[in-house]
C-alpha positions in Angstrom: 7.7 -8.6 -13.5 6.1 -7.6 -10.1 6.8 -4.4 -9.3 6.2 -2.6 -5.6 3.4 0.3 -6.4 1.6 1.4 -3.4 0.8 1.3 0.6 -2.7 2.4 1.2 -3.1 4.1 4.7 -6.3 4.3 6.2 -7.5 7.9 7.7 -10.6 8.9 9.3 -11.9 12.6 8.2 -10.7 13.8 5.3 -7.6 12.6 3.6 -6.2 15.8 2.9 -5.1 16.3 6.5 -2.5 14.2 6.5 -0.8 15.0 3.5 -1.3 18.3 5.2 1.1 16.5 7.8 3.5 15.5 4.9 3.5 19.1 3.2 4.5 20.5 6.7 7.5 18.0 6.9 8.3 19.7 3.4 7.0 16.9 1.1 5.3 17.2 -1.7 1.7 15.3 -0.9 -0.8 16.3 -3.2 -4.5 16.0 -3.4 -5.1 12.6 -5.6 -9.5 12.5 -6.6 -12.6 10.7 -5.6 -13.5 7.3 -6.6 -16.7 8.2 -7.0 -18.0 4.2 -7.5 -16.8 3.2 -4.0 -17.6 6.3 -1.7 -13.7 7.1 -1.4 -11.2 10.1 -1.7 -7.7 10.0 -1.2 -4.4 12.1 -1.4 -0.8 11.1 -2.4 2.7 11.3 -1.8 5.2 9.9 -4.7 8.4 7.9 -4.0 9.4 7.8 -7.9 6.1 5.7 -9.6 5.8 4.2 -6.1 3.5 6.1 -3.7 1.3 6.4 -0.1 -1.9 6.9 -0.5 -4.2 8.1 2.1 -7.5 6.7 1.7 -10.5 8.0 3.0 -14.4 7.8 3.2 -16.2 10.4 1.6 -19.5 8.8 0.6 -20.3 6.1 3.5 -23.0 4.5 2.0 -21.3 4.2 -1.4 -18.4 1.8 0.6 -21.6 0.0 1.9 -22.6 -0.9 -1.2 -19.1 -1.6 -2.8 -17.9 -5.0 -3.8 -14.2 -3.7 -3.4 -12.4 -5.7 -1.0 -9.9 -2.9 -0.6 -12.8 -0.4 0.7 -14.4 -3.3 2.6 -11.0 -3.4 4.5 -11.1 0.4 4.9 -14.7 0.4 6.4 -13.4 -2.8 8.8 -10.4 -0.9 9.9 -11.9 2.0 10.5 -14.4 1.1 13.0 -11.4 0.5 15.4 -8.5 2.8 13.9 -6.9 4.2 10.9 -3.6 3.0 10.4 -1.6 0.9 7.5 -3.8 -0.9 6.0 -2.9 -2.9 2.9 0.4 -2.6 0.2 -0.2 -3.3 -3.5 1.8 -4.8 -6.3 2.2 -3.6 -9.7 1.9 -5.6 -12.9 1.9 -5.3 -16.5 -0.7 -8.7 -17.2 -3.0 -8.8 -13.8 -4.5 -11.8 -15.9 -1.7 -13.8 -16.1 -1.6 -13.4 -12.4 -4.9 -14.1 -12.0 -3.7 -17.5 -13.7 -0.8 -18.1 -11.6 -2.5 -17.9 -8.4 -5.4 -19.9 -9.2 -3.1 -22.8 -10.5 -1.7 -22.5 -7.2 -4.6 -22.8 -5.1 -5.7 -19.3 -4.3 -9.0 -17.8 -4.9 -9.4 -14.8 -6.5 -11.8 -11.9 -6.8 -13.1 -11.1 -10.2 -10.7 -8.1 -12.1 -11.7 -5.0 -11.0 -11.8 -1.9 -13.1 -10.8 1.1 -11.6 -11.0 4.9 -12.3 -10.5 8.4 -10.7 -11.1 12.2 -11.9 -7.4 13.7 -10.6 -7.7 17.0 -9.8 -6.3 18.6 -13.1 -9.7 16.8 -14.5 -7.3 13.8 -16.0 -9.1 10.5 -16.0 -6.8 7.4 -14.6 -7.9 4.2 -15.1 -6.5 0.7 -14.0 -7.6 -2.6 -13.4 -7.7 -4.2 -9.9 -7.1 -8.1 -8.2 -7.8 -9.6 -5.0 -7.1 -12.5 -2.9 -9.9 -14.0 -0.9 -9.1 -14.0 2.7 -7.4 -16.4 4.7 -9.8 -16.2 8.2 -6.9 -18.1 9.9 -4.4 -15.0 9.5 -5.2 -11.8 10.3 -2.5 -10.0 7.7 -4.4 -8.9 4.2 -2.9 -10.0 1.4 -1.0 -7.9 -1.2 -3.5 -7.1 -4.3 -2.6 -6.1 -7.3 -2.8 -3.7 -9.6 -2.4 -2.8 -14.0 -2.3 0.6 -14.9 -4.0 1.7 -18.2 -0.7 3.6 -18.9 2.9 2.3 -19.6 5.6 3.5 -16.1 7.6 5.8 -18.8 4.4 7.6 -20.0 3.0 7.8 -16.4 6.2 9.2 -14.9 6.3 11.6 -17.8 2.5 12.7 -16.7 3.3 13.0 -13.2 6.2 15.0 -13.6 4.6 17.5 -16.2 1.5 17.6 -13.9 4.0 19.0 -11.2 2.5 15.8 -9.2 6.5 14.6 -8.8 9.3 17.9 -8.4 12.5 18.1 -7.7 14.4 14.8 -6.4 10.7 12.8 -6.2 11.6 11.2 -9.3 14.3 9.6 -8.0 13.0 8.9 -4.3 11.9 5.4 -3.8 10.2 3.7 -0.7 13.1 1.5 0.3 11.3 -0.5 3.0 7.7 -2.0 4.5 7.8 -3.3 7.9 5.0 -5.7 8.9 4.0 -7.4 12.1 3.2 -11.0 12.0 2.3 -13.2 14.5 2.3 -16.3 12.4 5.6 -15.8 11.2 6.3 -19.6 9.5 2.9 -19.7 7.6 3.1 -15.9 6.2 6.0 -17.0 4.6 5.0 -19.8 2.9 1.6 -17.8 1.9 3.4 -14.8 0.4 6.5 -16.7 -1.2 3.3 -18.2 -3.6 1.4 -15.2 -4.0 5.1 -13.2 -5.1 6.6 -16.1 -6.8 9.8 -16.1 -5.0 11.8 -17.1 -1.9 11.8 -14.5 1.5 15.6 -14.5 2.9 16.1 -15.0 6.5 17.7 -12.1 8.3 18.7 -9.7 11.2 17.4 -6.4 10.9 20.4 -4.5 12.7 18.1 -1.1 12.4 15.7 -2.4 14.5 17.8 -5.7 16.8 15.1 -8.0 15.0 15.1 -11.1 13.2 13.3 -11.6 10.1 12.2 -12.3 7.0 12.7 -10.2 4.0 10.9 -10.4 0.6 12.7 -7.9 -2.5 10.4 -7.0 -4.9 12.0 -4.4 -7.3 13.7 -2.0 -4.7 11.4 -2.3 -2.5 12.0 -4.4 0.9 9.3 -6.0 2.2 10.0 -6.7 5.5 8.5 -9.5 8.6 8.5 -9.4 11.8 7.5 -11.9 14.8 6.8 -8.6 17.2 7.1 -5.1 16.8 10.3 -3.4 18.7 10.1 -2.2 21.7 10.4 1.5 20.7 7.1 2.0 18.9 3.3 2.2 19.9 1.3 -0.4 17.8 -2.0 -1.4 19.2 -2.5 -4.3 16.9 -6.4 -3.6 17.3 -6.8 -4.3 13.3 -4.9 -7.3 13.6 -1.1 -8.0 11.8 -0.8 -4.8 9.6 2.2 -2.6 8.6 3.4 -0.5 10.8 6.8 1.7 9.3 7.4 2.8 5.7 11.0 4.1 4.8 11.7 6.3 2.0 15.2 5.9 0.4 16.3 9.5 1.8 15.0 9.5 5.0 16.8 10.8 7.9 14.0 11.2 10.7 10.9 9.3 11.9 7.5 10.7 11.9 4.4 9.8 13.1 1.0 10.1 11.0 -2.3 8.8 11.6 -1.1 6.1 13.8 1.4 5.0 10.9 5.3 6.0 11.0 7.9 7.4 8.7 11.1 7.6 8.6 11.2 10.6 5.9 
């Protein structure tokens, strides 16, 4: 079963300021480690298992000598903006994806092994998969990700850890909203890489039409233009733009990325 895991959000500086932004909006983002292999730091904010992640540089010419298409994206986006960048999927066989996809056409990156030093001194580990490109659409793909730990024992962990408090544990992030230009061909792309159908919709929130993938509790949600009542600058190309946590009851914006928290 695919389960929704992350959005990774692109910052320039350190990463720590924006959960910084988070604390102040009296959230619980926390300081997440350094991936010491690609050049990157990053800090967190839990929706249940499901989190933002705000990804940083800390070693430049570590990301200029990774192989990870994730920090190749974050050195890429960077140069113009920080912002969204890319959401990931959970799974609990990233090989039998790797099958799936490749049976289907797709091209996929080698399985990445990953690892961070948390800040209690806690080693995580988890493997990673990519999608090669598409040059003719300008939205990354959802990668993938297998934790080295089962969701029960890693909630348990983040919980003792003090990581998730109070009603965290319950929180989920309800929505995703992307803008696509290419609306048709997304679509098609995606309903393969997620192995299931997108449902046609109206988004009554936002007065939009559009397409709507469901992956766990998470909505996943498409659309041909972004509303009239936010700033996008669409310099990085089709990207996410809003993330909505269950409980949210204002919208906030953070390093060019907005809330509704």
């Amino acid at each position: 079963m695919l389960k929704f895991d992350h959005i990774v959000h692109f910052v320039e500086g350190e990463s720590r300021k924006a959960a910084e932004m988070f604390q102040a909006l009296g959230k619980n983002a926390v300081r997440g480690g350094k991936h010491v292999n690609w050049g990157t730091e990053n800090s967190l904010y839990y929706a249940g298992l499901s989190y933002i992640e705000f990804l940083a540089i800390e070693n430049e010419q570590k990301t200029k000598e990774s192989d990870n298409p994730l920090i190749q994206l974050l050195r890429k986006d960077l140069e113009k903006e920080e912002g969204f960048g890319q959401i990931c999927i959970r799974t609990d066989d990233i090989e039998k994806v790797k099958q799936r996809l490749e049976a289907d056409g797709f091209i996929t990156s080698q399985v990445f092994k990953g690892e961070r030093i948390r800040e209690d001194g806690k080693l995580l580990s988890w493997k990673m998969l990519f999608i090669e490109f598409d040059p003719s659409l300008s939205l990354p793909d959802p990668f993938f990700i297998q934790w080295n730990e089962s969701d029960e024992d890693r909630m348990n962990d983040l919980t003792v850890s003090g990581l998730i408090k109070g009603n965290q544990q319950d929180e989920y992030i309800r929505s995703v909203y992307f803008v696509v230009k290419d609306l048709p061909k997304m679509r098609k792309r995606w309903e393969k890489i997620l192995n299931k159908h997108a449902i046609s919709t109206f988004d009554e929130w936002l007065n939009e039409n559009c397409e709507v993938f469901q992956v766990n509790n998470t909505q996943l949600v498409f659309l041909p233009k972004v509303p009239d009542s936010f700033q996008v600058s669409g310099n990085r190309g089709d990207r996410p733009f809003l993330v909505v946590l269950n409980n949210g009851t204002e919208m906030h914006h953070v390093s060019r990325g907005y809330y509704f928290i």
